[in-house]
N, C-alpha and C positions, 0 to 999 in steps of 0.2 A: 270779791274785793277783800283783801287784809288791810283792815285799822289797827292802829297802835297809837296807845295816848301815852307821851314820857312827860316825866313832871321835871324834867330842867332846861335847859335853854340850850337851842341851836348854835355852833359855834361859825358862825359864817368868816372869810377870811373875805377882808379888804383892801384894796391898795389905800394909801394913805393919799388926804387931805380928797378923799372922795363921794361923797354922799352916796345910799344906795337908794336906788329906787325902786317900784314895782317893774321895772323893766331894766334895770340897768347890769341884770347879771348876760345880757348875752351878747356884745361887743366889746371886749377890751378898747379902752381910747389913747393905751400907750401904743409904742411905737416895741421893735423887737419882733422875737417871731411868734408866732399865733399858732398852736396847735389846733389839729381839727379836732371836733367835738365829737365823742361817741355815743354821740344821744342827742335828742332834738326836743324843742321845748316847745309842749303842745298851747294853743291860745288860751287865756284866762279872763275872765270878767271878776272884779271883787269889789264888792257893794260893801259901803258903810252907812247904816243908820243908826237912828238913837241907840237900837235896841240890841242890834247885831251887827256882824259881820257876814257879807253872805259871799261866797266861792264860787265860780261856776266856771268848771273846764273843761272844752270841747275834745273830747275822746272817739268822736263818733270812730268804729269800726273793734276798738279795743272789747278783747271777750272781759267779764268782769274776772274773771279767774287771774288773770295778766294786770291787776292794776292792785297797786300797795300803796300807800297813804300812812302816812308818818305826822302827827301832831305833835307837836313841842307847845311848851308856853308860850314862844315869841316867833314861830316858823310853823311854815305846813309844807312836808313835802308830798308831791304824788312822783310817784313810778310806775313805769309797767314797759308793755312793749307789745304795738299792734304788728300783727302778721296778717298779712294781704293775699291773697294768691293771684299766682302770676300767670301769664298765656307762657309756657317757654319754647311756644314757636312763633310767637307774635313778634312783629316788630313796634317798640311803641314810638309814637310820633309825640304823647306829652307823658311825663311822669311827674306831676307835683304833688301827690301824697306822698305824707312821710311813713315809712312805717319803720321797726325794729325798735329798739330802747328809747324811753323816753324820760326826762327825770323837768320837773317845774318844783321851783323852790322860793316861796314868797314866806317875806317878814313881814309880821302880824304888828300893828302898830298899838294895840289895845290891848289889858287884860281881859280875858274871855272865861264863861264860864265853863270849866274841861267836863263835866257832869253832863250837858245841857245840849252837845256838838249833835250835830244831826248829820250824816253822809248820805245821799240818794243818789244813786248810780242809774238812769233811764234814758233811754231813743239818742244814746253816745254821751250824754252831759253827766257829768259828775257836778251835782251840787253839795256843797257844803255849808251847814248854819252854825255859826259859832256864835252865841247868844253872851252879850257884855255881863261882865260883873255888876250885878246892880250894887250901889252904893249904899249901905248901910244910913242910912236915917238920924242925924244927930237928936241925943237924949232932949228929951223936952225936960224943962225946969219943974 
């Protein structure tokens, strides 16, 4: 797995008067034509508590060598690209795994501490812990 922490901000592009949400980058809701997607966006869990931020995204099958992780201050991207092997004299009857490229891009809603990130890649889950900025303590009198 390759991490990379950059110290400036993700430049995400919006259509206007749109809110973005933890899911809202994968349906366009205009109208026009819709390109297909050359990559597919594996499922995510992301946990907020006091203290963190936690990530958790279902990779199962992906070799850890194939997967890149990109941290910004306000973004986390993963990528990679799972490769399956195939029967090629099979016929198959269901095909719902995804496999080839893969890119998930979520916006971090909190400052986090970049020092503090913890990545664990195990049994297909990539977790991620991105531990909040504690707040500085006002001077006492």
């Amino acid at each position: 797995m390759r991490y990379r922490r950059l110290s400036y901000r993700y430049a995400l592009v919006l259509t206007p008067n749109r809110d973005r949400t933890w899911d809202s980058a994968r349906v366009p809701e205009t109208g026009g034509v819709c390109f297909a997607q050359t990559h597919w966006r594996p499922p995510a869990d992301v946990c907020e508590s006091e203290s963190a931020i936690e990530v958790t995204v279902d990779l199962a099958g992906v070799d850890q060598d194939e997967l890149d992780v990109v941290l910004y201050e306000d973004a986390l991207i993963v990528e990679g690209r799972r490769r399956l092997t195939t029967s090629p004299s099979g016929v198959y009857h269901l095909a719902e795994i995804r496999q080839g490229p893969f890119r998930l891009e979520l916006g971090l809603p909190v400052a986090f501490d970049l020092d503090r990130v913890d990545a664990r890649y195990d049994q297909g889950l990539l977790r991620i812990t991105m531990p909040k900025r504690q707040r500085n303590a006002a001077p006492r009198p």
